[in-house]
C-alpha positions in Angstrom: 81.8 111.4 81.2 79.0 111.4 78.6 75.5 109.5 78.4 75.9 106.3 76.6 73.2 106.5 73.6 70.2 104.4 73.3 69.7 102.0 70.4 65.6 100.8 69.2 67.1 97.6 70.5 66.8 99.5 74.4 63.2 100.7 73.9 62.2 99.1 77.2 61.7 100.6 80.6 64.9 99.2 82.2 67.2 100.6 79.2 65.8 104.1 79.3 66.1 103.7 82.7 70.0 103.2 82.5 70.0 105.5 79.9 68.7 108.5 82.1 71.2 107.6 84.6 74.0 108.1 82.3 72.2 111.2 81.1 72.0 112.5 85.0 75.9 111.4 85.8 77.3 113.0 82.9 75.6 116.4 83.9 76.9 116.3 87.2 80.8 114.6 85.9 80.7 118.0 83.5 79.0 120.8 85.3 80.2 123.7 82.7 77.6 121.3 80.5 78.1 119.7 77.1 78.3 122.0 74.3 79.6 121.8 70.8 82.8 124.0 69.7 82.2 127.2 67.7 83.9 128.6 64.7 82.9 131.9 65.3 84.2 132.1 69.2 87.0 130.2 68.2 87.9 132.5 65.8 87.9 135.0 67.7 90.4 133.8 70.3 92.5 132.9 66.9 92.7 136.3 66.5 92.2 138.3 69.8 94.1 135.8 72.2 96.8 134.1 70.0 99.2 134.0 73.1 96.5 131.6 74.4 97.2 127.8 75.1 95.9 125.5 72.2 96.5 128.5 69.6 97.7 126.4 67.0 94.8 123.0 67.9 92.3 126.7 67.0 93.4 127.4 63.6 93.3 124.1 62.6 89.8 123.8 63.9 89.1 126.4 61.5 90.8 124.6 58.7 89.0 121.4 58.7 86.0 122.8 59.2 85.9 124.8 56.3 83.1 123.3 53.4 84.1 122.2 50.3 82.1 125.7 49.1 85.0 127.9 51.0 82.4 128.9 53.8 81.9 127.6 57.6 79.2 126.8 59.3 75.4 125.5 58.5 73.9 126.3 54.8 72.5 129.4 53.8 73.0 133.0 55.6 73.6 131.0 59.0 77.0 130.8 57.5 78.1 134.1 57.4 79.2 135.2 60.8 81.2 131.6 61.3 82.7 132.6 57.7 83.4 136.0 58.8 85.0 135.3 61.9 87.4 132.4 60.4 88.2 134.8 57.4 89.6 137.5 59.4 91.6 134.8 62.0 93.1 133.3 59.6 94.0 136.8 57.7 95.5 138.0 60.8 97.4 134.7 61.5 98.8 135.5 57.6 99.2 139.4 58.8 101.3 138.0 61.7 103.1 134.6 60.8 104.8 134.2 64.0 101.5 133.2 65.6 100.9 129.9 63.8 104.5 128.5 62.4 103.6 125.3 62.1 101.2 126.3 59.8 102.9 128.0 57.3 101.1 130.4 55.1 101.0 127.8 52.1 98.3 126.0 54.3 96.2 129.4 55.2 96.3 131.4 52.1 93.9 128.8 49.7 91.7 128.7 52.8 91.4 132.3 52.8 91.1 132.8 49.3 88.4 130.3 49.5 86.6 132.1 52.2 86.7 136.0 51.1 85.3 134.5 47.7 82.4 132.6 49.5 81.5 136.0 51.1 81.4 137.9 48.0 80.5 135.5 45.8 76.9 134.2 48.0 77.2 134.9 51.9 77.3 138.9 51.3 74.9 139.0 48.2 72.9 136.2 48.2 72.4 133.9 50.9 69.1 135.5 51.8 68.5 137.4 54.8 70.8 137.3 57.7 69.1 135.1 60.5 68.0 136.7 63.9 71.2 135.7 66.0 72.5 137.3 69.1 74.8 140.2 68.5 74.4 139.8 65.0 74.0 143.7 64.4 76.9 144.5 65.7 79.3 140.8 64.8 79.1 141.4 60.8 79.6 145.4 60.3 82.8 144.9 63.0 84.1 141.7 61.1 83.5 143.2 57.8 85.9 146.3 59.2 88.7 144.2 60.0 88.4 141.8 57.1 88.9 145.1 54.9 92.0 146.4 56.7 94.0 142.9 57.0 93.2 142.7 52.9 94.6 146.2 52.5 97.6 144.6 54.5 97.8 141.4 53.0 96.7 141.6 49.5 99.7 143.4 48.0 101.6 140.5 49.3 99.5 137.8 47.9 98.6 139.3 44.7 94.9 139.8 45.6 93.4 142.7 44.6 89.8 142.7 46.7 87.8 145.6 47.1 86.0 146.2 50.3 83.9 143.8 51.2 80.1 145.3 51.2 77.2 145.0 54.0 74.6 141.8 53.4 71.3 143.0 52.5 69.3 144.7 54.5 71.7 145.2 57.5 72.6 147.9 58.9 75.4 150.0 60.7 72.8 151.6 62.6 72.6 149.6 66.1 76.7 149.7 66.1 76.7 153.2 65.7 74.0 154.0 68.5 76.2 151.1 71.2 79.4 153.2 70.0 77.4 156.2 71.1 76.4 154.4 74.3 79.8 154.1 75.3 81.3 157.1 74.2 78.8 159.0 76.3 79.7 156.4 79.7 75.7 155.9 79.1 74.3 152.1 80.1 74.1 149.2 77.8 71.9 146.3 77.7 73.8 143.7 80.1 73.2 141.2 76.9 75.9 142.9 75.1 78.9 142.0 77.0 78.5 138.8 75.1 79.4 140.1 72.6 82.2 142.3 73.9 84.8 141.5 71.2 83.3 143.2 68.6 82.6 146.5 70.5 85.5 149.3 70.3 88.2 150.1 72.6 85.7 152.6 75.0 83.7 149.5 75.8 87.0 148.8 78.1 86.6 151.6 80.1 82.8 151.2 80.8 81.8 150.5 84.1 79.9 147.9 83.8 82.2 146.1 81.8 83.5 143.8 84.4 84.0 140.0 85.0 81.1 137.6 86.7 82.4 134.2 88.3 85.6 135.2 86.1 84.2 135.7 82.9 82.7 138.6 81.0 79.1 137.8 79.2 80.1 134.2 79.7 81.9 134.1 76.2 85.8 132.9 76.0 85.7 135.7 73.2 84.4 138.7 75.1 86.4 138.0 78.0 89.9 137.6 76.1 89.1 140.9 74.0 88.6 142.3 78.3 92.0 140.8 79.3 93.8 142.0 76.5 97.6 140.2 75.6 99.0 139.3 79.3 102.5 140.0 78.4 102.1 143.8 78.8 101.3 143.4 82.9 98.4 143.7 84.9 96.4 141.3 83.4 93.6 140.1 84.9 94.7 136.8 87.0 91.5 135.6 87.4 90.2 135.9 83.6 93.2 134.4 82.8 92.9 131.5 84.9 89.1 131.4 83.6 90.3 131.0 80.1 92.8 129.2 80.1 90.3 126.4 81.9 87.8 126.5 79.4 90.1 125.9 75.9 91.9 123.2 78.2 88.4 121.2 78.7 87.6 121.4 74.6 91.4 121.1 73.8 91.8 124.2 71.9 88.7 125.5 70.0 85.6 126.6 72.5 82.4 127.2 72.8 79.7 130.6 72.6 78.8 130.3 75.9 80.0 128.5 79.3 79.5 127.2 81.6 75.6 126.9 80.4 74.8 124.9 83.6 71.2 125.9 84.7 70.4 126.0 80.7 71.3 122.3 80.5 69.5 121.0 83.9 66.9 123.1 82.8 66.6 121.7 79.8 67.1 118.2 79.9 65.1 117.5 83.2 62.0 119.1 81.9 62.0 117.3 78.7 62.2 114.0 81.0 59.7 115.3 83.6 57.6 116.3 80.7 56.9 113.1 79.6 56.8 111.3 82.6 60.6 109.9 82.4 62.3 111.6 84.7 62.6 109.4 88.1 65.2 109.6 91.1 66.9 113.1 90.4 69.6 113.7 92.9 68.4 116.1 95.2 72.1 118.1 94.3 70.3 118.8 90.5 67.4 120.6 91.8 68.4 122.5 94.6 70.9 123.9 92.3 68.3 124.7 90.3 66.2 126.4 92.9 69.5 128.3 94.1 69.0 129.7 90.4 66.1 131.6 90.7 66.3 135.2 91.8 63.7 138.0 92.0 63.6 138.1 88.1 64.0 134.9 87.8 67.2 132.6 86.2 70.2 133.0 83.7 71.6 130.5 81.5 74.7 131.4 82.6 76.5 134.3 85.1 77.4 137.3 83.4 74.1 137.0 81.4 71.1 138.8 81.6 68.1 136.7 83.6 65.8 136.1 81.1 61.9 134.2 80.5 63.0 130.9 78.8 65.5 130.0 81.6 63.4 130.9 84.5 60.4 129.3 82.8 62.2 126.3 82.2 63.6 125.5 85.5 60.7 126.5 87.3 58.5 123.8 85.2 61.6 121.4 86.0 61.2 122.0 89.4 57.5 121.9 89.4 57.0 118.4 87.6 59.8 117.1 89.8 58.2 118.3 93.1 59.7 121.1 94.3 57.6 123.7 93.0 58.7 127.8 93.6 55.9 130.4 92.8 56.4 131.7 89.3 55.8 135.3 90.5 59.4 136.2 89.2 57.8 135.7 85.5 56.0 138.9 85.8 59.0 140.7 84.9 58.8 139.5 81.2 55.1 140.3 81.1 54.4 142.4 78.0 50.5 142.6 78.3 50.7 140.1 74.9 53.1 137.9 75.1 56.1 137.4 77.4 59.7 138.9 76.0 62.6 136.6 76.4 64.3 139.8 78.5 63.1 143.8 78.4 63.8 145.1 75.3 64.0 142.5 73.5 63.4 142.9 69.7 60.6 140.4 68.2 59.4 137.4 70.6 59.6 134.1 70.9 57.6 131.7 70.6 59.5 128.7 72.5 60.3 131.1 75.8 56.3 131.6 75.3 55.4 127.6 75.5 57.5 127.5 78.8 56.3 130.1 79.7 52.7 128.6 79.3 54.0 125.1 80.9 55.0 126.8 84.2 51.9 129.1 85.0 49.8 126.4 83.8 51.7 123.7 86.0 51.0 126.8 88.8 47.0 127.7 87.6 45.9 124.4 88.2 47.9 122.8 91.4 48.9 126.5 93.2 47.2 127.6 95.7 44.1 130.0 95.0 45.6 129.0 91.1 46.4 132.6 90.3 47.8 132.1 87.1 45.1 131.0 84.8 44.0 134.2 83.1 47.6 134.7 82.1 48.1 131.2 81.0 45.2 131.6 78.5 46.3 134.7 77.4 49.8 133.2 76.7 47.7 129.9 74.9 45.9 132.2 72.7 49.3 134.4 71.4 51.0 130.6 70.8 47.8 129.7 69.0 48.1 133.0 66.9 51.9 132.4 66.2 51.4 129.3 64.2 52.0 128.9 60.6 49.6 128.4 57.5 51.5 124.9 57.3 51.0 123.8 60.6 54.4 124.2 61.6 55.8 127.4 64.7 58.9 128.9 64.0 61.4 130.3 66.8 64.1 132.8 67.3 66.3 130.5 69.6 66.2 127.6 67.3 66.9 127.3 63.7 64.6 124.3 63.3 60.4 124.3 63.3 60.7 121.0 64.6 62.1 122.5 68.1 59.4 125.5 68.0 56.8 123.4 66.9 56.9 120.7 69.4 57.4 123.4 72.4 54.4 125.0 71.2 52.4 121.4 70.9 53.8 120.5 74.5 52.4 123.6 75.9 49.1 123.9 74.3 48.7 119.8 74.4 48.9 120.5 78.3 47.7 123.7 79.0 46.0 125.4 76.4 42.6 125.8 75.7 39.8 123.2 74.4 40.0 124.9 71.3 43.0 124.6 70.7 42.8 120.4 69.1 42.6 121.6 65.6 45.7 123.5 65.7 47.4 120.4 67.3 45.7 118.5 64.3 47.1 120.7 61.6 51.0 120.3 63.6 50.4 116.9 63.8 49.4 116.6 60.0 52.5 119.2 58.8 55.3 116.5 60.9 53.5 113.3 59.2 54.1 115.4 55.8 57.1 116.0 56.6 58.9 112.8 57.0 62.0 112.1 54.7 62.4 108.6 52.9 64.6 107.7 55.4 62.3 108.1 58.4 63.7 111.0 59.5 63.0 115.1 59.9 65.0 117.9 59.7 65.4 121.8 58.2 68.5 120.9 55.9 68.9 117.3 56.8 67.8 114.6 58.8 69.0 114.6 62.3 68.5 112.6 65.6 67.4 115.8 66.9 64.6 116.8 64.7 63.6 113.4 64.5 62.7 113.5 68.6 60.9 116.6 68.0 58.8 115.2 65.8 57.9 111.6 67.5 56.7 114.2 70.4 54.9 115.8 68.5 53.4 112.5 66.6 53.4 110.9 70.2 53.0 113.8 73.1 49.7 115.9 71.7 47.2 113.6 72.9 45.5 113.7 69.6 43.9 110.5 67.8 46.5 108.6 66.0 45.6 108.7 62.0 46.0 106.0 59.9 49.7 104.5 59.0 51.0 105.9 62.4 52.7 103.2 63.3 54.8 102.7 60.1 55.6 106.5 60.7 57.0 105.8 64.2 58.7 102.5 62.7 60.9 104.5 60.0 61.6 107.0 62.3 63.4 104.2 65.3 64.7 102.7 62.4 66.4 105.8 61.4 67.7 106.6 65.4 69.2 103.0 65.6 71.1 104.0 62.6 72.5 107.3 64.2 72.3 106.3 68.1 74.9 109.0 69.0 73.7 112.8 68.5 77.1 114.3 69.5 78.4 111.9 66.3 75.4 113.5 64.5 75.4 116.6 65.9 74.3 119.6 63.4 74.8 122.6 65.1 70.8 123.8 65.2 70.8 126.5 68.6 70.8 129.9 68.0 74.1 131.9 70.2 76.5 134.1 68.1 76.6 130.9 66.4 74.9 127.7 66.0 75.4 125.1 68.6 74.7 121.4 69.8 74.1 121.2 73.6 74.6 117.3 73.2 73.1 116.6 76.4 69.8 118.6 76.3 69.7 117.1 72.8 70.1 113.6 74.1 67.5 114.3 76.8 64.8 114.6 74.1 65.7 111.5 72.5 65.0 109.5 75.7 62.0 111.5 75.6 61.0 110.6 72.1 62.2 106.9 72.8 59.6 106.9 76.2 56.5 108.3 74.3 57.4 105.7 71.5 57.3 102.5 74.3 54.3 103.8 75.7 52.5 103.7 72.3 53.7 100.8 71.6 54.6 101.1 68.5 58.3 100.3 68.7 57.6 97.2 67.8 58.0 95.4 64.1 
């Protein structure tokens, strides 16, 4: 079941209203949550798992959703690791035929061809540096290595004669060697790579901690079939198995980073509705599952993943605005002195986990008891405040849009930040105004529904006087949504995981935010 969309023509209180009780039902119809296929993770089960129902639905996945350019994925350096990872399935499917009959090697050798010449050619040389995604460190050297034997395999067969592909600027081997020391040594590794257990070597296997969690390893269909291995030789693992085979039967074939993303998506969605006052008669089932969540160090998006600041943050401002309110002491944990990490050791920060952070301690400074919290919400306010951009605009790590990080970072300081803090409000408010397309819309390489929501809260959720021509803003910008009133039809992969992702619901939840702050400004009007 899914959320039917909203149209300009529902701006009212009783069609939101409807619309938020799709939005609730279709979270608890699909509890794994509501998240858009990848080309990376599906090529990796192309390749790792082909004795895996839906094998042959996967590589044809990766065949229509190759660009006219010969790459996958979004523009730019984003798509190199999608590129990568359909490159060397589809190699191996050539290297093995067998696997994929139907689709004979007439259909897979152009699309190869087109895709080893979009990684030399720009991805590998030119697409400008390689964007701050999980695992990325140690996705492209591994992918690059078994790209370079299947051509030594393959190419004397084809005519091809490729030499080894070379390293994107300014990568490294360097973190792959020092996790291939890790394991050779039985040492520990950061729990956050198991996500990415695919691309580590065979001594990974023999870790200890390399072990399933509610039947998955690192919640990623890629890590745990590179764990279970090819079933036919015995002993595999019935429960992984069974796991699997569950999750490429609900996406018929091709599958997603991460699942099931659960908390992430409750979290998510009901704090964009609480946050602007549009989130009424939650089923009592929603938030005690998200107070079941919460441990000692707080929540993870999903089981077999680290607990980390921007989940825990997240639900606990969920559960606060929705009034059941746990003490954010678990936070703590992520305290850096500065800033809060995303999870210890985590390299850079974040500036969206930050403006959670900031909602929840400030929800907790100023109705808590003895309001603890206040000199760390401040301090959190002032690094947000630092963070932003000569233009206005916040950029983010977990997002590849500023509209995303910049409307986080206005929600938070809007709400909770200091009195100072209106001019940097102004100068967002001012950068999204400038930034509107012809066609009322916003967005990093496009417009989308998404970026376009971002922005009306931004325009809409600050607080801040409304400048002149407002109103015709807002106007082109509903008149744009009612023209694309279904986000999953529209939806341009924008979250950061090992590749980019829509989460279609949480997505959807922030246009029924947008859509609420645009009735109560009443400007939805003609």
């Amino acid at each position: 079941m899914t959320a039917a969309p909203v149209t300009v023509a529902e701006v009212t209180g009783s069609g939101l209203a409807a619309a938020r009780r799709e939005l609730v039902a279709a979270m608890l119809a699909a509890p794994a949550g509501t998240v858009s296929p990848s080309v990376y993770e599906t090529g990796r089960l192309v390749s790792d798992a082909p004795w895996l129902p839906g094998h042959d639905e996967r590589v044809r996945h990766l065949l229509v959703t190759q660009r006219p350019d010969g790459g996958w994925g979004a523009p730019g350096a984003y798509g190199l690791v999608p590129t990568l990872s359909a490159v060397e399935a589809l190699l191996s499917s050539l290297a093995a035929p067998g696997r994929s009959a139907p689709l004979r090697a007439y259909r897979l050798s152009p699309a190869v061809d087109r895709g080893v010449a979009a990684l030399r050619d720009r991805l590998l040389v030119a697409a400008g540096p390689v964007p701050d995604m999980p695992g990325v460190d140690l996705i492209v050297p591994a992918l690059i290595d078994r790209i370079d034997t299947l051509l030594a395999v393959t190419a004397p067969l084809s005519g091809w004669r490729v030499p080894p592909l070379p390293m994107p600027q300014g990568m490294t081997r360097h973190r792959a060697e020092a996790v291939g020391r890790l394991l050779a040594a039985g040492r520990p590794v950061p729990e956050k790579l198991w996500h990415a257990f695919e691309v580590l070597d065979e001594r990974a296997r023999a870790h200890p901690r390399a072990r399933l969690v509610s039947g998955a390893v690192g919640a990623s269909p890629a890590a745990t079939a590179a764990w279970l291995g090819d079933p036919a030789r015995g002993g595999a693992d019935r429960v992984a198995l069974g796991w699997l085979t569950g999750v490429v039967a609900r996406g018929g074939g091709p599958v997603p980073c991460t699942t099931p993303i659960t908390v992430f998506e409750r979290a998510w969605v009901l704090s964009s509705l609480a946050r602007v006052g549009a989130a009424a008669d939650v089923p009592a089932a929603l938030t005690a599952g998200l107070a079941d969540a919460l441990g000692p160090t707080g929540a993870a998006t999903s089981p077999g993943l680290p607990t980390d600041a921007d989940t825990t943050a997240a639900t606990l401002f969920a559960l606060a605005r929705l009034g059941r309110p746990v003490a954010p002491d678990s936070l703590s944990a992520y305290d850096t002195g500065a800033h809060f990490c995303t999870w210890q050791g985590e390299d850079g920060a974040s500036v969206t986990t930050n403006a959670h952070v900031l909602e929840a301690l400030g929800w907790h400074a100023r109705h808590g008891p003895g309001r603890p919290y206040a000199d760390v919400a401040r301090r959190v306010a002032g690094w947000l405040v630092d963070a932003q951009r000569a233009d206005g605009s916040w950029t983010d790590r977990w997002h590849a849009s500023p509209y995303y990080a910049t409307a986080s970072a206005t929600a938070g300081l809007a709400e909770y930040g200091p009195g100072t803090a209106g001019a940097r409000l102004d100068r967002a408010v001012d950068w999204v105004r400038d930034t509107q397309r012809e066609d009322g819309s916003w967005g990093l390489w496009t417009g989308t529904p998404e970026e376009t929501a971002y922005a009306l809260q931004v325009l809409l959720g600050t607080g801040r006087p409304p400048g002149p021509g407002l109103a015709g803003v807002v106007r082109r910008a509903m008149a744009y949504l009612d023209g694309h009133p279904d986000p999953a039809d529209d939806g341009v992969p924008l979250w950061h995981d090992k590749d980019l992702y829509h989460p279609v619901l949480i997505v959807r939840a922030a246009l029924l935010a947008a859509r609420h702050l645009v009735r109560l400004s009443g400007h939805a009007g003609p």
